[in-house]
C-alpha positions in Angstrom: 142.6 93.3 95.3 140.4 95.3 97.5 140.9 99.2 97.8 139.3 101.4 100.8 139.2 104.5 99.2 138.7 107.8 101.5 137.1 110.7 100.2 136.0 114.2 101.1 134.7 116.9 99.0 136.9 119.9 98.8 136.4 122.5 101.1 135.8 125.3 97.9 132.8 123.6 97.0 130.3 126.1 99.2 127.4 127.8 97.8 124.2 126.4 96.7 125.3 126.3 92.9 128.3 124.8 93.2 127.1 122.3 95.9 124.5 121.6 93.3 126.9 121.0 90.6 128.3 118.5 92.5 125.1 116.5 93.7 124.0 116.3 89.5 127.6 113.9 89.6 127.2 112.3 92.9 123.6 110.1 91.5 125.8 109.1 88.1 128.7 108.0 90.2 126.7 105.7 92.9 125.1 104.4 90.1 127.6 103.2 88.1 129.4 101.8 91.1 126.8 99.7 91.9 126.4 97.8 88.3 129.8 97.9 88.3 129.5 94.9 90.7 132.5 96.6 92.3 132.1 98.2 95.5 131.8 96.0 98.3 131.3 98.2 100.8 130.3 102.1 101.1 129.2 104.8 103.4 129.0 108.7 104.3 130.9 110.3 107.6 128.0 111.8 109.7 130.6 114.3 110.7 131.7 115.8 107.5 131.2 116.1 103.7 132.9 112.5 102.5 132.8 109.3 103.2 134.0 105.5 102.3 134.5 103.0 99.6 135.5 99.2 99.7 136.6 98.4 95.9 137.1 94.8 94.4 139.6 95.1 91.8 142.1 94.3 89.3 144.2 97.0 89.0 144.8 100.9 89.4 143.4 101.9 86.4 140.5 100.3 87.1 140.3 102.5 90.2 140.9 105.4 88.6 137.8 104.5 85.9 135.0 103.4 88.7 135.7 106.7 90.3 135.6 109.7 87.6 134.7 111.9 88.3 135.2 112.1 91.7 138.5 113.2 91.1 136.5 116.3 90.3 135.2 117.7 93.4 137.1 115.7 96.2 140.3 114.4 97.7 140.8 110.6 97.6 143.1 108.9 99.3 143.6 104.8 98.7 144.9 102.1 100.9 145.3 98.4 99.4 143.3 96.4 102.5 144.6 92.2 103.4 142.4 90.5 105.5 143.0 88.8 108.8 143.1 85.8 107.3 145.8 86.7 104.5 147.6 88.1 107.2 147.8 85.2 109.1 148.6 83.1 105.8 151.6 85.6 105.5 153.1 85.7 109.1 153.0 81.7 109.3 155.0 82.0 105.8 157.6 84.2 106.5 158.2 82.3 110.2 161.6 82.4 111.2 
């Protein structure tokens, strides 16, 4: 199943310390979703503080696990994504 997660570091976070507290997570977190083998797509908002994730996965809890702690220091917001294609599949199945 593949999950576009939406995320965006809380507003709170100001200040050099606790921006730094944040960025000693960030590293961690990128790296673990890349061996994760996971994350099929990424990237950052050039208009903000957050940015984008395209998951591969099984189930919610394995959401919740690739992400800690993100949970942390920013909202996240998840959407279950179907292709075109599965789209299609579905509209020709459920013809009238």
């Amino acid at each position: 199943m593949q999950i576009h997660v939406n995320w965006n570091v809380f507003e709170t976070v100001i200040g050099s310390a606790m921006i730094g507290e944040v960025r000693q997570h960030v590293g961690p977190l990128i790296g673990k979703l890349m061996e994760s083998g996971k994350m099929e797509s990424h990237g950052v908002y050039a208009d903000g503080r957050g940015g984008f994730i395209v998951l591969n996965v099984d189930g919610a809890d394995e959401v919740l696990s690739l992400l800690y702690p993100l949970h942390d220091f920013a909202t996240i917001e998840t959407r279950p994504i179907v292709s075109f294609q599965e789209l299609g599949e579905f509209l020709q199945s459920h013809a009238a």
